[in-house]
C-alpha positions, 0 to 999 in steps of 0.5 A: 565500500568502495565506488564500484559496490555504491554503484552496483547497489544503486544499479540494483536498486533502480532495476529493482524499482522498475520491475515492481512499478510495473507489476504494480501497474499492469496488476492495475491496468488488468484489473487484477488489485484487490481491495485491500490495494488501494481502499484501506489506504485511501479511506487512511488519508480521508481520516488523517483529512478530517483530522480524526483516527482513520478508520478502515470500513473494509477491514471492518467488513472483512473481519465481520464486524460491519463497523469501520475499524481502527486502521491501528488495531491488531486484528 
């Protein structure tokens, strides 16, 4: 690869990041994210706080089981 590829990939990669920030935050800003946005990784941090296995009561609520469940399993 030379200078001028390294370039144009970093070129492309900087726009790219900008455009998905922003969709990012104007999905915010309108109120547009869904639970599964934020929630289940917020509830992922608060498990790994409390140095336990985190859990996820919204996947729990989603998949009709009303327990949370394990961010880990398959279903």
């Amino acid at each position: 690869m030379t200078k001028g590829h390294i370039a144009a990939l970093a070129l492309l990669s900087g726009i790219a990041g900008v455009v998905y920030a922003t969709l990012g935050l104007v999905e915010l800003h309108t109120f547009r994210s869904g639970v599964y946005d934020l929630v289940i990784f917020d509830q992922v941090v608060r498990g790994y706080a409390e140095f336990a296995l985190p859990g996820s009561l919204v996947k729990g609520q989603w998949n009709h089981i009303g327990i949370p469940l394990p961010i880990f399993s398959l279903t």
